[in-house]
One Martini backbone bead per residue (centre of mass of N, CA, C, O) as a GRO file, in nm:
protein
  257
    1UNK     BB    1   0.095   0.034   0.025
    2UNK     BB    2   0.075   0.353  -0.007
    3UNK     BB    3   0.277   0.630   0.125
    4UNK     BB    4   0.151   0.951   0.309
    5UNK     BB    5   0.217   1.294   0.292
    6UNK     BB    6   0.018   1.522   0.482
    7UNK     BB    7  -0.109   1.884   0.410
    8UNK     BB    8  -0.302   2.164   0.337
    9UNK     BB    9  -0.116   2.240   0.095
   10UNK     BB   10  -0.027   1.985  -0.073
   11UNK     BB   11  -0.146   1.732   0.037
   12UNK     BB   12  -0.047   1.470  -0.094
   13UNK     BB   13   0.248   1.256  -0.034
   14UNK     BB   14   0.399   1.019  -0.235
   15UNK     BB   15   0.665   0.812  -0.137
   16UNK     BB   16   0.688   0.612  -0.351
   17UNK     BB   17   0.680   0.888  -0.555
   18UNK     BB   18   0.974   0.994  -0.562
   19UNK     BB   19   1.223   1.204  -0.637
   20UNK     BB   20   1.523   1.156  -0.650
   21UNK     BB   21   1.573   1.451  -0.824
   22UNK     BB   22   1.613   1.758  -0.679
   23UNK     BB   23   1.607   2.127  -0.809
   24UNK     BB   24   1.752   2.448  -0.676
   25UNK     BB   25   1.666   2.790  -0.734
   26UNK     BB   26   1.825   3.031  -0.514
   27UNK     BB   27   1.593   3.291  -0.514
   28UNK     BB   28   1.568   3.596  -0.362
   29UNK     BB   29   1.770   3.750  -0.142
   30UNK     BB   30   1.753   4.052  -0.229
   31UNK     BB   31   1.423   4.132  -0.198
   32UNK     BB   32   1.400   4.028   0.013
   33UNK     BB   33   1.521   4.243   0.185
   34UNK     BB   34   1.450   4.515   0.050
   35UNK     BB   35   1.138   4.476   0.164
   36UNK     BB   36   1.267   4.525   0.455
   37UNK     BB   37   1.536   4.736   0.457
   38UNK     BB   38   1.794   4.528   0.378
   39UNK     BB   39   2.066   4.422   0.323
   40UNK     BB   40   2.153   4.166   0.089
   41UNK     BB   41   2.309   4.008   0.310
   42UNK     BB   42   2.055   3.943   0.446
   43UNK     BB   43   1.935   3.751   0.263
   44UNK     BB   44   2.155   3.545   0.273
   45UNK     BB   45   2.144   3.421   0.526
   46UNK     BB   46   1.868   3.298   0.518
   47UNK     BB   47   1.873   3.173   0.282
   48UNK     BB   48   2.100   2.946   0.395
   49UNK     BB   49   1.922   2.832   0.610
   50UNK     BB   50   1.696   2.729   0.456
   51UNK     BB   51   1.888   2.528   0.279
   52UNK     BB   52   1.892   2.349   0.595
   53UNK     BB   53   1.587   2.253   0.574
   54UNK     BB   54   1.543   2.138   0.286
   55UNK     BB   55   1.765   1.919   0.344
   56UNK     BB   56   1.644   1.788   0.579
   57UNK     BB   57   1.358   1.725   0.411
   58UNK     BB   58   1.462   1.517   0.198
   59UNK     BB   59   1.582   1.312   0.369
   60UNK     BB   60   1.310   1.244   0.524
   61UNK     BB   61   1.158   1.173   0.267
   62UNK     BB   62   1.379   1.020   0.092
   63UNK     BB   63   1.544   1.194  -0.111
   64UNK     BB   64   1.884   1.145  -0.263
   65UNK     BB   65   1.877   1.443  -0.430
   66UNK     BB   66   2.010   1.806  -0.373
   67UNK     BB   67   2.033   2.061  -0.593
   68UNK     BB   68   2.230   2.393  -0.581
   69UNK     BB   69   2.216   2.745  -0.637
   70UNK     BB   70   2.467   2.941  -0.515
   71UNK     BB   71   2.698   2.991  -0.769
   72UNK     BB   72   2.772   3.196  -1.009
   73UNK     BB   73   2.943   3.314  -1.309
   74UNK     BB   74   2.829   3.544  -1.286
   75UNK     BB   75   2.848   3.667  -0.961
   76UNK     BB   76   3.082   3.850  -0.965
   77UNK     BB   77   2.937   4.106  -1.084
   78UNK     BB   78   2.910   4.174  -0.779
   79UNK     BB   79   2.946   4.293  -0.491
   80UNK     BB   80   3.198   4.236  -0.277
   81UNK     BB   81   3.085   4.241  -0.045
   82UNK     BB   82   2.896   4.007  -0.105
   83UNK     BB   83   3.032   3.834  -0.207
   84UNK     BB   84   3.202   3.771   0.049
   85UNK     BB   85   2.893   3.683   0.200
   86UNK     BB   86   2.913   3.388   0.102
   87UNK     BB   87   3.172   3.281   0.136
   88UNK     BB   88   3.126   3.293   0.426
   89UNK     BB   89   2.876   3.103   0.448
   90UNK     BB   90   3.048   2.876   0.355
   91UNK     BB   91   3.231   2.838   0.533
   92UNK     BB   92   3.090   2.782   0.790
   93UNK     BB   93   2.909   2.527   0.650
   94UNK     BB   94   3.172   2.353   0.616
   95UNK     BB   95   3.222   2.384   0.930
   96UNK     BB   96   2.990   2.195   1.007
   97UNK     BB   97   2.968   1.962   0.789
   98UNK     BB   98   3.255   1.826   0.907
   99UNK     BB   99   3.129   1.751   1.195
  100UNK     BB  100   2.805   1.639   1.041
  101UNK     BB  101   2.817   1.419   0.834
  102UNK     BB  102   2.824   1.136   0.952
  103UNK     BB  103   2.605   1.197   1.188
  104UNK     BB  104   2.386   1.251   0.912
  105UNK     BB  105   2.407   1.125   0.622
  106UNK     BB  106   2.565   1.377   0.413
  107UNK     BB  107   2.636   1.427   0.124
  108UNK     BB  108   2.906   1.626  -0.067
  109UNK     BB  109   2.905   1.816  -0.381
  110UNK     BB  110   3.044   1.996  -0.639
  111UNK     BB  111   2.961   2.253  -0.885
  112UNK     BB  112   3.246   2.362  -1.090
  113UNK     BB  113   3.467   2.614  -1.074
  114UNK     BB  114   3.698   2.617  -0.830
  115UNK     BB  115   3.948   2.787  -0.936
  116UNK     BB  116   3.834   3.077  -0.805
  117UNK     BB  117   3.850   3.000  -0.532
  118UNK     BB  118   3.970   2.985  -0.247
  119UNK     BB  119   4.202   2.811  -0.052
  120UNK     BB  120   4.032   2.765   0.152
  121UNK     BB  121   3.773   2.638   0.032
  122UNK     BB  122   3.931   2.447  -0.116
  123UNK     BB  123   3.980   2.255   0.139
  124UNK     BB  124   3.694   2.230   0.258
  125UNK     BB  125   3.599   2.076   0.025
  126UNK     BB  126   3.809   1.832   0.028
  127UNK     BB  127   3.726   1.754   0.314
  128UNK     BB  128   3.417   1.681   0.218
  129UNK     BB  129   3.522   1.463  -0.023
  130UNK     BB  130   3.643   1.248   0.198
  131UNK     BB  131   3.364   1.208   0.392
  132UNK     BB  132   3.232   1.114   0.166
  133UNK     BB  133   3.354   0.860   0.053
  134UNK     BB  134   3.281   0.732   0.374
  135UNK     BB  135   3.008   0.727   0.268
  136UNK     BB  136   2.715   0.585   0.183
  137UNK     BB  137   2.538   0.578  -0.146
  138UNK     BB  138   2.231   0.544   0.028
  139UNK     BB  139   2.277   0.857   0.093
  140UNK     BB  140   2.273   1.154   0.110
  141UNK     BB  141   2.269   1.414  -0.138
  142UNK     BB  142   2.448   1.763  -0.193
  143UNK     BB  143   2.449   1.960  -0.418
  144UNK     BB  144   2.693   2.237  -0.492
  145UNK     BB  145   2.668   2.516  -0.674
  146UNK     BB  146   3.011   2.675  -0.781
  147UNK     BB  147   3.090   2.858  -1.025
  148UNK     BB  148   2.852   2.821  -1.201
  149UNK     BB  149   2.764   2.668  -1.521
  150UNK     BB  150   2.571   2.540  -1.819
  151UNK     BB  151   2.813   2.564  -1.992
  152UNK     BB  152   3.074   2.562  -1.896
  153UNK     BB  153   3.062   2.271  -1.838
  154UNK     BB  154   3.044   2.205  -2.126
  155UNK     BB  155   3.319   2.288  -2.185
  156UNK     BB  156   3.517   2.123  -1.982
  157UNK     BB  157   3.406   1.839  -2.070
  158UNK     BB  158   3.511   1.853  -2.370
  159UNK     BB  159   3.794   1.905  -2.305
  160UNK     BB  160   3.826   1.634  -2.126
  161UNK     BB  161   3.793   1.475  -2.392
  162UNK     BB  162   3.994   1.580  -2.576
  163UNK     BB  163   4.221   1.505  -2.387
  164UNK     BB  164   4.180   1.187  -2.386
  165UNK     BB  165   4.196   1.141  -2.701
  166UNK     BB  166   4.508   1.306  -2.681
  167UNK     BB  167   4.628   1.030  -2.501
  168UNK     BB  168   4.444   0.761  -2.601
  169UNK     BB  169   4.173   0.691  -2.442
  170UNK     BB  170   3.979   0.796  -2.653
  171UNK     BB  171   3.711   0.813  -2.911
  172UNK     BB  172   3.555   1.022  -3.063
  173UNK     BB  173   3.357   0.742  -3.192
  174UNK     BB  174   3.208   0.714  -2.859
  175UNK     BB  175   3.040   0.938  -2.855
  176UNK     BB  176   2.787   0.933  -2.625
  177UNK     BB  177   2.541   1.059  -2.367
  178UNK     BB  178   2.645   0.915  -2.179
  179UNK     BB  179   2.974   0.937  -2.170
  180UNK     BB  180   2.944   1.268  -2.153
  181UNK     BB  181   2.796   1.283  -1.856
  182UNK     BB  182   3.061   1.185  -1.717
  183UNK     BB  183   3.221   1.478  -1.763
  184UNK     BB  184   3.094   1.590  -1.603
  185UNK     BB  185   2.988   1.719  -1.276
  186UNK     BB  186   2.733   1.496  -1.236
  187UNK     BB  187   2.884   1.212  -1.294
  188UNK     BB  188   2.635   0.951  -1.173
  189UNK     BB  189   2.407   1.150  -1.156
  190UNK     BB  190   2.072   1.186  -1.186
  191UNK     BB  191   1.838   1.348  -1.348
  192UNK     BB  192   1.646   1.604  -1.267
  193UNK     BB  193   1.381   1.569  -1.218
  194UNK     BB  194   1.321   1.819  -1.092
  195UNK     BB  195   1.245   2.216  -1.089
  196UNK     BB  196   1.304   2.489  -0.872
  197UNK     BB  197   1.151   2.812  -0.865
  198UNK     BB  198   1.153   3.060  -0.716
  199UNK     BB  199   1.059   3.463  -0.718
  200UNK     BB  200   0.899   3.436  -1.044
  201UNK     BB  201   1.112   3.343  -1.233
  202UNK     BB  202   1.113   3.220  -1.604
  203UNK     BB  203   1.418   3.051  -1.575
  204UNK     BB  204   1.745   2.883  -1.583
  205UNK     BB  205   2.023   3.059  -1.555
  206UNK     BB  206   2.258   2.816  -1.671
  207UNK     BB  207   2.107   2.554  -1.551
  208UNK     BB  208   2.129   2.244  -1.615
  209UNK     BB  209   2.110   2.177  -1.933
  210UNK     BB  210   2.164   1.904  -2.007
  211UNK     BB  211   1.995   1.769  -1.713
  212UNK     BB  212   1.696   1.899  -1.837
  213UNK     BB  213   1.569   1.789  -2.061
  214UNK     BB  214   1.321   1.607  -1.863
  215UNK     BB  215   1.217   1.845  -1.665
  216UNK     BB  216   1.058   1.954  -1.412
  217UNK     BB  217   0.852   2.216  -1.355
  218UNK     BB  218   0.870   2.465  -1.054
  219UNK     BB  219   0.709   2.767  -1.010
  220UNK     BB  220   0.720   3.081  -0.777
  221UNK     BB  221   0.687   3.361  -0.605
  222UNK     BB  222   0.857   3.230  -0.369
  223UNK     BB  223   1.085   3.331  -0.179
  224UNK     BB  224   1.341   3.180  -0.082
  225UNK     BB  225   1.329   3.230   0.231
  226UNK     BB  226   0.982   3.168   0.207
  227UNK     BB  227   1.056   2.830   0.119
  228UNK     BB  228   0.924   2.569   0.249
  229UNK     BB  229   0.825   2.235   0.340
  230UNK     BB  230   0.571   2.291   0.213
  231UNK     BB  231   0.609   2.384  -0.063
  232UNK     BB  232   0.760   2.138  -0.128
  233UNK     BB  233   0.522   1.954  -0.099
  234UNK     BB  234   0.404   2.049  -0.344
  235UNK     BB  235   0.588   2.042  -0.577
  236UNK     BB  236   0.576   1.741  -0.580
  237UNK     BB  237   0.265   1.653  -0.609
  238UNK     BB  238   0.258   1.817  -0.884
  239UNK     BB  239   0.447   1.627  -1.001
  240UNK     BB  240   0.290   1.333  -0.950
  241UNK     BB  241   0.028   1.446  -1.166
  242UNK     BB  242   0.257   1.394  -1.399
  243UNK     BB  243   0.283   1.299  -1.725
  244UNK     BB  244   0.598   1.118  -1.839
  245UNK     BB  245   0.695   1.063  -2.175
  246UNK     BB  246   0.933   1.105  -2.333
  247UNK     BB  247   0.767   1.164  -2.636
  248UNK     BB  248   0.536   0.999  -2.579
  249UNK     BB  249   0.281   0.881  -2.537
  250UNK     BB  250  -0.003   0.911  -2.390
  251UNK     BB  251  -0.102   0.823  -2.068
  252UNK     BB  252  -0.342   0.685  -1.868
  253UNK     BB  253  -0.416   0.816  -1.564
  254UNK     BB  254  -0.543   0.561  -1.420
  255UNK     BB  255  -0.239   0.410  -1.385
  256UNK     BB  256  -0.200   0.568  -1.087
  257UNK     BB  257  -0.447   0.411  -0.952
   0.00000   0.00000   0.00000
């Protein structure tokens, strides 16, 4: 028999048929603050706190992976001040979850081009990398994109098989889009049914453009500091009522019933 959780808001959310890998654009930190007259600085920091609500309501509903858009290769071009306070965000974040990844069974894996972050930042990546190692791959695991661009990704990846071919690792005529996927940031991981964008905005903003061929997507004026653990259970429900036919017929809808 299917298990149900139910809420005023979601209605039923039916648990035997979980996204496996849900993706969120955590946007609106910045509005939310100025509505408020505060400076955008504040919107991440709440926002930040919120990141930490939604992921560990996914691993208790039993989602497998979520995917957050933390810092793309655009944000580069906000001011100092602001991108100092993300990173500043980051690494404390980081110094928490170096304490408690084990004890709450939570892998991190990082999305993007590090290269570019503090040699700070970048060690305690490492070693956020060497502790998901050591954790079962059945447990939760938090993809967080971080100087990420879903152009640049497919960028890298190319470059990374063209240097493959000319070392004589692999033939050009081998590539086909599993082994390509192979080479992405996300490689080894399913792609996200579902994509959630908080704040209003309809678009994808150069998120998992590769990973993203078949998902489902689903968007809310709600501002991602004010988006709860029941609107996570409403998108999901949302999620569970679509027929996903991935190009083919329409299946009769009492098939789900």
């Amino acid at each position: 028999m299917a298990e149900f959780l139910s809420n005023d808001r979601a209605g039923q959310v039916d648990l035997g048929r979980l996204p496996c890998h849900i993706a969120i654009i955590m946007d609106g930190n910045g509005r939310w603050a100025r509505r408020r007259g505060l400076p955008r600085t504040a919107g991440h920091k709440v926002g930040a706190e919120n990141f930490r609500k939604i992921a560990t309501h996914c691993k208790n509903l039993g989602v497998k992976y979520l995917t957050v858009y933390a810092f793309s290769t655009e944000n580069w071009k906000r001011s100092e001040d602001e991108v100092g306070v993300i990173m500043g965000l980051l690494k404390r974040y980081l110094l928490e979850a170096i304490d408690t990844m084990e004890r709450d069974d939570i892998r991190l894996r990082f999305f993007g081009d590090l290269s570019r972050i503090s040699p700070e930042l970048q060690s305690l990546v490492d070693r956020t990398n060497r502790i998901s190692a050591h954790l079962s791959a059945e447990d939760f695991q938090a993809n967080i994109c971080l100087n990420y661009g879903g152009r640049d990704e497919i960028l890298r990846a190319v470059r990374r098989f063209a240097s493959d071919c000319a070392a004589g690792k692999r033939e050009a005529e081998e590539l086909n889009e599993s082994l390509f996927s192979a080479y992405l940031d996300s490689g080894g991981i399913p792609d996200p049914e579902l994509i959630i964008r908080p704040s209003g905005e309809l678009r994808l903003s150069n998120f998992l453009l590769w990973q993203c061929a078949y998902s489902e997507f689903y968007f809310t004026d709600t501002l991602w500091p004010d988006f709860t653990e029941s609107q996570l259970d409403e998108a999901i429900a949302d999620y569970q009522h679509r027929d996903r036919r991935f190009g083919g017929v329409k299946r009769n809808y009492f098939s789900y019933l």
